[in-house]
N, C-alpha and C positions, 0 to 999 in steps of 0.2 A: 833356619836362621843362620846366619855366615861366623855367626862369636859363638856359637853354640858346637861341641863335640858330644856328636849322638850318644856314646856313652858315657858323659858325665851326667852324672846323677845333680840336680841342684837343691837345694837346703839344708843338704847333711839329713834328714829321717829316714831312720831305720826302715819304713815300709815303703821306702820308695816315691814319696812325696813331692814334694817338691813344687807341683802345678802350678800353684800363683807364684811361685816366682819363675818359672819358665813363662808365661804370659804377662810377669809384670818386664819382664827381657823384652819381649814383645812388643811391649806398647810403648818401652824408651829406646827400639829403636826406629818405630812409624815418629815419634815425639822427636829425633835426633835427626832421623833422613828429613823432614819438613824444615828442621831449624838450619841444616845442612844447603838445602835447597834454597831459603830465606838469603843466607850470607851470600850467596853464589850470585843472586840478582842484584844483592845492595852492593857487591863488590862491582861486578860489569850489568850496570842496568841497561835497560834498552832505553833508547831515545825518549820513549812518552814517563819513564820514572825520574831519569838525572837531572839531578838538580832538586828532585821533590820527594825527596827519600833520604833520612839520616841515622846510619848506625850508629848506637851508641854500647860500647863497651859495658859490659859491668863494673869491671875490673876499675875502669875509669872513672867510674860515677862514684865507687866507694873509696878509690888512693884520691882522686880530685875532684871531690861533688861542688865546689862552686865553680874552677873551671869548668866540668864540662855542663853543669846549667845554665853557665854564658853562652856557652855552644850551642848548645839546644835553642835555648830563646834566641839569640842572634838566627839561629838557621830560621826560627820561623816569625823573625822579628818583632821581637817583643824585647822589652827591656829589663833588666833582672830589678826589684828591689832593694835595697838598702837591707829592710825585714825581712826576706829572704837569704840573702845574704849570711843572714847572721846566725841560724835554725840549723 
């Protein structure tokens, strides 16, 4: 694993422990290279996705969650609610 120094011990226990969180390293970062991967295509899709494909921040949805539900429904044309709107 490339964040991992063979000799750091991980958990802090005295016997040397540590295994599930050396394998939970592991699965975020198969979890991190795939989300890594994800951005790479929404940034420069190929031909058969642009246009049909819309990244949406986190970041954005929670500093501007009714702007970007405009976004969102405008991308896939839909019209927002009033009662939505207001939630």
């Amino acid at each position: 694993m490339p964040f991992l120094d063979a000799g750091h011990k991980l958990g802090g226990k005295k016997d040397g422990g540590g295994g599930s969180d050396y394998h939970a390293l592991g699965a975020m970062e198969v979890i991190c290279s795939s989300m890594a991967k994800t951005l790479q295509t929404a940034l420069h899709p190929p031909d058969w996705l642009r246009g049909n494909y819309m990244a949406v921040r986190y970041e954005d949805l929670v500093m501007e969650p009714i702007k970007t539900l405009r976004q969102v429904y405008g991308f896939v044309n839909l019209a927002v609610s009033p009662e939505m709107e207001k939630r």
